[in-house]
C-alpha positions as a Markdown table, in Angstrom:
| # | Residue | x | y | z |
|---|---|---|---|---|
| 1 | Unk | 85.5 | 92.7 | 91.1 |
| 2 | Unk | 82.4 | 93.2 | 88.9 |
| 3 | Unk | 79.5 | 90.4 | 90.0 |
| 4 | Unk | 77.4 | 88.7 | 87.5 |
| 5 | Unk | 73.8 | 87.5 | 88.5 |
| 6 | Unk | 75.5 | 84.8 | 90.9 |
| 7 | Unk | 78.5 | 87.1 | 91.6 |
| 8 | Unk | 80.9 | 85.4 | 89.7 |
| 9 | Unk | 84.3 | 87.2 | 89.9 |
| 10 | Unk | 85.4 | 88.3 | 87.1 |
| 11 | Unk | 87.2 | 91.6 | 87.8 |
| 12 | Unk | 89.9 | 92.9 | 90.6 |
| 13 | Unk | 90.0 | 97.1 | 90.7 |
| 14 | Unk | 92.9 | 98.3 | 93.3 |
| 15 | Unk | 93.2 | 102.1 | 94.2 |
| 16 | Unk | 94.8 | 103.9 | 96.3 |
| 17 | Unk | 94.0 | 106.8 | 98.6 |
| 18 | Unk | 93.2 | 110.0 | 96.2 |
| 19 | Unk | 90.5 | 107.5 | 94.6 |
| 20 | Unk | 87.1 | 109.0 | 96.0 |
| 21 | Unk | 84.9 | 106.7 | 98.3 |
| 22 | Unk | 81.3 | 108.1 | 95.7 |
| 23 | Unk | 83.1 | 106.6 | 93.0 |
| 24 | Unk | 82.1 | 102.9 | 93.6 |
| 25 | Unk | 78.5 | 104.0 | 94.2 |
| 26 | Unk | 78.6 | 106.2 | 90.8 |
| 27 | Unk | 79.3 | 103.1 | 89.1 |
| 28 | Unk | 76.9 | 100.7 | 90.9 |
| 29 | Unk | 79.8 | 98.7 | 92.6 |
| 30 | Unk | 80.8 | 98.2 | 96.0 |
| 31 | Unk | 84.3 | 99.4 | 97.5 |
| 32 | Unk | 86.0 | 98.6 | 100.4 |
| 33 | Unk | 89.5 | 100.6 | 101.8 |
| 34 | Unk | 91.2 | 98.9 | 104.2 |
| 35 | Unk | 93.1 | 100.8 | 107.3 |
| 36 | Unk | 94.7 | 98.5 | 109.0 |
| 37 | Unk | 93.8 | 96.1 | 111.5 |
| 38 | Unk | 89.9 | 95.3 | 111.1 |
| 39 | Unk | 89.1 | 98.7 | 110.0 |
| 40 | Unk | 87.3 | 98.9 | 106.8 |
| 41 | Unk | 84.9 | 101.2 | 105.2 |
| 42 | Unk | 82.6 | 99.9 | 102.7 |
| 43 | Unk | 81.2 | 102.1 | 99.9 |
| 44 | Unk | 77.7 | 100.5 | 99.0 |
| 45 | Unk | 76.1 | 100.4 | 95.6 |
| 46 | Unk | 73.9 | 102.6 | 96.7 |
| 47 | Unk | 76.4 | 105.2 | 97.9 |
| 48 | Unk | 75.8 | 104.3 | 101.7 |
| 49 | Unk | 78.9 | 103.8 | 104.0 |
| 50 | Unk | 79.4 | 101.3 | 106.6 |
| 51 | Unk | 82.6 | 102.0 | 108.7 |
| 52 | Unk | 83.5 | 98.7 | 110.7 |
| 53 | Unk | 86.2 | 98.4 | 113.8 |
| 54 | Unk | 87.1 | 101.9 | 113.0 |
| 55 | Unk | 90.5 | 101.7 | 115.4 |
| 56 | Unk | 92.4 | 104.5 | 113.6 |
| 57 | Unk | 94.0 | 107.5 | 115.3 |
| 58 | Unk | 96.5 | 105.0 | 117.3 |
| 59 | Unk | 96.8 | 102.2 | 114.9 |
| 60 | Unk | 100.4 | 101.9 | 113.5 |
| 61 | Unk | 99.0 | 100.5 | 110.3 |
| 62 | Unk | 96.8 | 103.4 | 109.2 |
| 63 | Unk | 98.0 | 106.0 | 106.9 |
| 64 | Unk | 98.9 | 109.1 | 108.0 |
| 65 | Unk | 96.2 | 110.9 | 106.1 |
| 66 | Unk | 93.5 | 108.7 | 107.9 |
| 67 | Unk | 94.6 | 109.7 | 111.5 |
| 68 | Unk | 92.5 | 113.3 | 110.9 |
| 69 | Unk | 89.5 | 111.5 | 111.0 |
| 70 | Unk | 87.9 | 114.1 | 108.6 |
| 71 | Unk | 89.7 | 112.3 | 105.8 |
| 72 | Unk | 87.2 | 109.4 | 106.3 |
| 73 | Unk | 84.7 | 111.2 | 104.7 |
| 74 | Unk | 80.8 | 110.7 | 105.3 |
| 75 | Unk | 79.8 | 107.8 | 107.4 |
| 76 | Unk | 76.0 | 106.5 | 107.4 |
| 77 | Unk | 76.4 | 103.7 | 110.1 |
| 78 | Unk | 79.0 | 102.1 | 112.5 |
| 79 | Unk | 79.9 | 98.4 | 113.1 |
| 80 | Unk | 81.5 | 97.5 | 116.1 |
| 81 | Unk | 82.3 | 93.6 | 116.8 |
| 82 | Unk | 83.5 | 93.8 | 120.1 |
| 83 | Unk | 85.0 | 96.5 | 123.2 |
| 84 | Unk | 88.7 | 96.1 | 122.9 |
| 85 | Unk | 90.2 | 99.5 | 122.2 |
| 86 | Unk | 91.6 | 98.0 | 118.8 |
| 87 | Unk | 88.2 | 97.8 | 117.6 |
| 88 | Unk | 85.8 | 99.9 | 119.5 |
| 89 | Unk | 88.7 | 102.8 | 118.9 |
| 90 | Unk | 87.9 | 105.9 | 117.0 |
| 91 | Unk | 84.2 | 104.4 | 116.4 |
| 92 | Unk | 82.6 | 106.8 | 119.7 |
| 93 | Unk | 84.0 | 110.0 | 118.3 |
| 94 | Unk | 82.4 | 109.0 | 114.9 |
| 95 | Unk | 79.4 | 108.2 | 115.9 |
| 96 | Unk | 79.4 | 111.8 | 117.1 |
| 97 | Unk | 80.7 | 113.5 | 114.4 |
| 98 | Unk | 78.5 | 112.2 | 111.9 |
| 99 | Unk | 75.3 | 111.5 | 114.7 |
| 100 | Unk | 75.0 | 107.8 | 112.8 |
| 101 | Unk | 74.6 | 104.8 | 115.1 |
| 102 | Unk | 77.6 | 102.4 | 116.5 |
| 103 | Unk | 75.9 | 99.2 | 116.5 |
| 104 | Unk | 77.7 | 96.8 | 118.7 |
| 105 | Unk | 77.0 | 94.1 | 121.2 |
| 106 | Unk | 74.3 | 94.7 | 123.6 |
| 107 | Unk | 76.4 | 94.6 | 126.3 |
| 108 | Unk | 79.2 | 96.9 | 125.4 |
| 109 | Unk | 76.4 | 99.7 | 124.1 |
| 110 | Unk | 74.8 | 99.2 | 127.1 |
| 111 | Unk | 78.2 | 100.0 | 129.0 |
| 112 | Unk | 78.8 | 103.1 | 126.8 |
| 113 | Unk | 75.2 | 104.6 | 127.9 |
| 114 | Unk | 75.2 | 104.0 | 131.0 |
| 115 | Unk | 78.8 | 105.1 | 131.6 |
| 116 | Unk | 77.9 | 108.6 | 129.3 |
| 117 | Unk | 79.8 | 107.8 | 126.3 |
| 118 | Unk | 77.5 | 107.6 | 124.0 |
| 119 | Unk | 73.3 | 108.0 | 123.9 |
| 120 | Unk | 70.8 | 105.7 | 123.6 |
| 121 | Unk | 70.2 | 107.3 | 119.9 |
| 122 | Unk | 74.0 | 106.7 | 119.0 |
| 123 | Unk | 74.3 | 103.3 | 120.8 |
| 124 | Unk | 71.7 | 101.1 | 120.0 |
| 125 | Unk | 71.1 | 97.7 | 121.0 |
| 126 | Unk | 71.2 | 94.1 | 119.6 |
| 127 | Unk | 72.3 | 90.9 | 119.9 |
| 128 | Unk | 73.3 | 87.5 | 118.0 |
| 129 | Unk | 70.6 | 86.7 | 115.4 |
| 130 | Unk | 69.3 | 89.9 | 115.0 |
| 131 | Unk | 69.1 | 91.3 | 111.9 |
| 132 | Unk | 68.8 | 95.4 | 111.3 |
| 133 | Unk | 67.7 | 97.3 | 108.0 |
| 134 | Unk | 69.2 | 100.3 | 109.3 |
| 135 | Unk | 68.1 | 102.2 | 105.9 |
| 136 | Unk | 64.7 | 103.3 | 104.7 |
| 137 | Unk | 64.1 | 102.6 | 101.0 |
| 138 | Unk | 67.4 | 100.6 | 100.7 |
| 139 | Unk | 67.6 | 96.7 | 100.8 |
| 140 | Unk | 70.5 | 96.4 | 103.3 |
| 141 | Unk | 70.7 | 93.4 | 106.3 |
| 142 | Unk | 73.3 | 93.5 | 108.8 |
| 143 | Unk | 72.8 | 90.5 | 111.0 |
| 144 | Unk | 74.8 | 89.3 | 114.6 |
| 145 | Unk | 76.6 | 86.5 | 114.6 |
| 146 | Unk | 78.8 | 84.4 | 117.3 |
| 147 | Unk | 82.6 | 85.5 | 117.3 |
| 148 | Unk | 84.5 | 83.3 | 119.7 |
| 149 | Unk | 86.9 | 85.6 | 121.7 |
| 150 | Unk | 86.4 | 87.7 | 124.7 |
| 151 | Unk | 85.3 | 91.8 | 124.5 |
| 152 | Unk | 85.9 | 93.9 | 127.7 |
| 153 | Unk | 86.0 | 98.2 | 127.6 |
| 154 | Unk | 89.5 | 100.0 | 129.3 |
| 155 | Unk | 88.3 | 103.3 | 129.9 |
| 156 | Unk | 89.7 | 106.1 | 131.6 |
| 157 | Unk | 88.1 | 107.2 | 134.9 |
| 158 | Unk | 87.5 | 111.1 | 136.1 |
| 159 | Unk | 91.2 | 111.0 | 137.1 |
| 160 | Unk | 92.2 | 109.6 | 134.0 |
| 161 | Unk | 93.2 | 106.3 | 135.2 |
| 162 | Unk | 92.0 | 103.1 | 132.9 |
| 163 | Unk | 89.0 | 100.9 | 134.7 |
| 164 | Unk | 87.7 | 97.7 | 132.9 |
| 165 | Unk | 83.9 | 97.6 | 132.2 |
| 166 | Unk | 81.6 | 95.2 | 130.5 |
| 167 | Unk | 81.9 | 95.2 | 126.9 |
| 168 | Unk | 79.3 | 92.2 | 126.3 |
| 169 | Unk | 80.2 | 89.2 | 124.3 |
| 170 | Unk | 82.5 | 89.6 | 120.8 |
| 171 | Unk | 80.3 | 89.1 | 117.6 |
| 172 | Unk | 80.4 | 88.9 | 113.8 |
| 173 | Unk | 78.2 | 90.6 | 111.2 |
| 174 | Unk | 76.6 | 89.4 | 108.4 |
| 175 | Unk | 76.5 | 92.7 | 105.6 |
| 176 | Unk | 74.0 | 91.8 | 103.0 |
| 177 | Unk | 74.1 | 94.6 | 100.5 |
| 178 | Unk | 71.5 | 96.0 | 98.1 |
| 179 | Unk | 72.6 | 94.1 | 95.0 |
| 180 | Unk | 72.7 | 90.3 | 97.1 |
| 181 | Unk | 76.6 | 90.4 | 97.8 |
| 182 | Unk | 77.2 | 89.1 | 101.4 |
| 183 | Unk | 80.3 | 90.0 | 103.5 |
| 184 | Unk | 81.3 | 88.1 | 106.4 |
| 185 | Unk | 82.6 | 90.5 | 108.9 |
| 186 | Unk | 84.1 | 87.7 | 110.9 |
| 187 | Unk | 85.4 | 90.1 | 114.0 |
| 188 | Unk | 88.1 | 88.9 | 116.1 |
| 189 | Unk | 87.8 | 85.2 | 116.5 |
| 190 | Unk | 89.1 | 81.7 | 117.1 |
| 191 | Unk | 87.3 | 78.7 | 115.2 |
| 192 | Unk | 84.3 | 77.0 | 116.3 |
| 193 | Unk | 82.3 | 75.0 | 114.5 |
| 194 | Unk | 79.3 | 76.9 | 114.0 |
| 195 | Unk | 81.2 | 79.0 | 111.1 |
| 196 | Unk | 79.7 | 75.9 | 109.8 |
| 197 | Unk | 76.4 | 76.6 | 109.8 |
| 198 | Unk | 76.9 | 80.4 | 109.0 |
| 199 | Unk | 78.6 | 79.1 | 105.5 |
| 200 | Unk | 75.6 | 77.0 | 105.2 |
| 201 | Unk | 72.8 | 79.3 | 105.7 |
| 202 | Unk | 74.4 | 83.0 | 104.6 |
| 203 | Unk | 76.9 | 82.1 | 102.0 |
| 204 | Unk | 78.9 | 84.6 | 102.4 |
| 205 | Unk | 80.5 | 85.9 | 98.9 |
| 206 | Unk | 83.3 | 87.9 | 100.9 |
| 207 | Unk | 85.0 | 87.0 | 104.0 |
| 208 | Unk | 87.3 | 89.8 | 106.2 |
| 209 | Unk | 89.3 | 87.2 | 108.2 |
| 210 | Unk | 91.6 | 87.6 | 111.4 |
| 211 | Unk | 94.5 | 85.5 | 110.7 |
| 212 | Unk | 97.2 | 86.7 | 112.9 |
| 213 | Unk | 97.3 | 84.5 | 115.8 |
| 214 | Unk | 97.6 | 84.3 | 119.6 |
| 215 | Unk | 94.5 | 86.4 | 119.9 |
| 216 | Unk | 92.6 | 85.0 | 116.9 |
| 217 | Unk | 92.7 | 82.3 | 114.0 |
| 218 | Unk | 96.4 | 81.7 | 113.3 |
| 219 | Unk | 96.8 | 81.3 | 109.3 |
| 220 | Unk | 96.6 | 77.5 | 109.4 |
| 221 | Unk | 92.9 | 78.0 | 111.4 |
| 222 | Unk | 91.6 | 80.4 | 109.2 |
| 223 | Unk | 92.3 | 78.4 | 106.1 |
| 224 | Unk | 90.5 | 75.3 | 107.5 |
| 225 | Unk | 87.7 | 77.9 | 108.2 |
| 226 | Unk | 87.8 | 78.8 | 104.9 |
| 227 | Unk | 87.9 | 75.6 | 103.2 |
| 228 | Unk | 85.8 | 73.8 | 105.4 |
| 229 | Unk | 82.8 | 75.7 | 106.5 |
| 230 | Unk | 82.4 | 79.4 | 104.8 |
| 231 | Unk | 84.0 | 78.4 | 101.1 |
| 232 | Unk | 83.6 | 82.1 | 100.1 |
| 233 | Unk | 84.2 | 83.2 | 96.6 |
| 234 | Unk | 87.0 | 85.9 | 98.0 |
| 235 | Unk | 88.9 | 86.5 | 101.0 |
| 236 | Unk | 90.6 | 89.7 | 102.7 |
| 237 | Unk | 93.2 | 88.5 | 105.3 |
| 238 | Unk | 93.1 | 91.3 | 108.7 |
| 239 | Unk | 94.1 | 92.0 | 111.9 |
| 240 | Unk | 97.7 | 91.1 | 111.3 |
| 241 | Unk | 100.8 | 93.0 | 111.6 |
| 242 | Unk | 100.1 | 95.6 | 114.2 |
| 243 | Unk | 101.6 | 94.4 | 116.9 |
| 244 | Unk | 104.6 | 91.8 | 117.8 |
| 245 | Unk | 102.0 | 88.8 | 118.7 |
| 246 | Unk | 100.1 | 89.0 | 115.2 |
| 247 | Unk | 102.8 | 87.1 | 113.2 |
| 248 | Unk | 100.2 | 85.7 | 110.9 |
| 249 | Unk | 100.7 | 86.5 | 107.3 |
| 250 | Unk | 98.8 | 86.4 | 104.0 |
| 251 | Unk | 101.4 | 84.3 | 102.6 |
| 252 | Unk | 101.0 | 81.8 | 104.7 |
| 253 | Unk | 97.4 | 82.1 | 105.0 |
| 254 | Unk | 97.7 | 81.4 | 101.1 |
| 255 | Unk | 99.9 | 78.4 | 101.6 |
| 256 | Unk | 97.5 | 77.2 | 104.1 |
| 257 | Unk | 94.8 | 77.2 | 101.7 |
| 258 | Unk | 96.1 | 75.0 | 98.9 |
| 259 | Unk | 94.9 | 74.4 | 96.0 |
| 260 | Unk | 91.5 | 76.1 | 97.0 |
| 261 | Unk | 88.6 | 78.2 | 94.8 |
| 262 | Unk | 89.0 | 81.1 | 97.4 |
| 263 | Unk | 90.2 | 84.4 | 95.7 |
| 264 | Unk | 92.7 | 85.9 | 98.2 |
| 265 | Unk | 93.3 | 89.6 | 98.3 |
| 266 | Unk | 95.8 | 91.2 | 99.4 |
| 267 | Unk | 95.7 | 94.9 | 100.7 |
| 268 | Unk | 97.7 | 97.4 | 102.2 |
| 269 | Unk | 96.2 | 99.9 | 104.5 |
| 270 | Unk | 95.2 | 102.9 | 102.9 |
| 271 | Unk | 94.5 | 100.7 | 99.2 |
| 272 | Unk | 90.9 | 99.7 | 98.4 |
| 273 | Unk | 89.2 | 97.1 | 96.3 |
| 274 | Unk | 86.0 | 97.4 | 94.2 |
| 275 | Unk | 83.4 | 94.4 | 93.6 |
């Protein structure tokens, strides 16, 4: 979609995968390209590129061609909303490929230093209601917000065994790009009523929202989120489909929604969308 002044929707661009992720910024739009899951790389205006929940390599949703995780392309800066392998994934081996930071809870970061995962440099700290401007000479906020759902790390030990660790609490981000268009990285969460008052004072224009169920918003809960408290111009229904207990669909997510001034979008992995 192309944004007026007040980011007004007035257009909807689907690609697919041979569509290069500098063509958004060439044009002075923002692209995201979904991979399943909550994995999602945004393209700023500016050419900069946000990877979120990078969980890629094992996800049964992601294209084949992402799986090499050179297809990616360049990455700037890593958002991670919480330490469940789903989401945390891929996002380690990234972070060192490219030597950009995985921002994450404070807690979880401070697990992957101290357990040797990851350096100081590429696993910085913060915490709800901070807010980062991660890039020099560009207008970009990425802010911490509550998530309501629980964030634990499963490593493997020296013998190769999986041990639990802290992984902090789960959080949200708010992505306030260059041009003024917010997205509402919502994480893996159930409701609470605070979304309230992140509607209220961010105003999100995009929402990525969890809507499969049994471990987040079922599609019934994330349409009274929706209607309620974050009234976003446009939606992008995730973390669905992967595995047996994530029954939630878009449809119903849709029919949940009514007669309501939302935008859905619908994406496969591996398509993206351009505002």
């Amino acid at each position: 979609m192309r944004s007026s002044r007040f980011f007004s929707v007035v257009a909807l661009v689907l690609a697919v995968l041979s569509v290069p992720a500098a063509s958004a910024a060439q044009q002075g739009k923002t692209e995201l390209l979904w991979l399943g899951q909550s994995a999602m790389r945004i393209t700023t205006p500016s050419g900069k590129v946000i990877m979120l929940d990078p969980w890629l390599t094992t996800n049964p949703k992601t294209p084949e061609g992402y799986k090499n995780l050179d297809a990616i392309g360049k990455i700037d800066l890593i958002l991670v909303t919480h330490g469940h392998g789903d989401h945390l994934g891929d996002a380690p081996a990234l972070a060192k490929k490219h030597n950009v930071p995985m921002w994450g809870p404070a807690g979880m970061n401070q697990s992957l230093q101290t357990l040797g995962v990851l350096s100081p440099e590429l696993a910085p700290r913060m915490n709800k209601g901070g807010t980062i401007t991660p890039f020099p000479n560009v207008n970009i906020r990425i802010t911490m917000v509550h998530a309501e759902h629980s964030s634990e790390l499963v490593l493997p030990n020296a013998q190769g065994k999986p041990e639990t660790h802290v992984g902090g609490e789960p959080v949200g981000f708010i992505i306030e790009l260059e041009n003024g268009f917010r997205i509402y990285h919502m994480g893996d969460t159930g409701l609470f009523g605070d979304m309230a008052l992140i509607g209220r004072l961010y105003k999100p224009d995009l929402i990525l929202i969890p809507i499969g169920g049994h471990f987040v918003m079922d599609p019934k809960d994330a349409a009274y989120a929706t209607n309620e408290w974050l009234k976003p111009k446009s939606a992008i229904p995730v973390h669905y489909g992967t595995i047996p207990q994530l029954r939630g669909t878009p449809e119903e997510y849709k029919k949940a929604l009514g007669s309501s001034s939302t935008a859905v979008i619908t994406m496969n992995p591996g398509e993206q969308v351009t505002f």
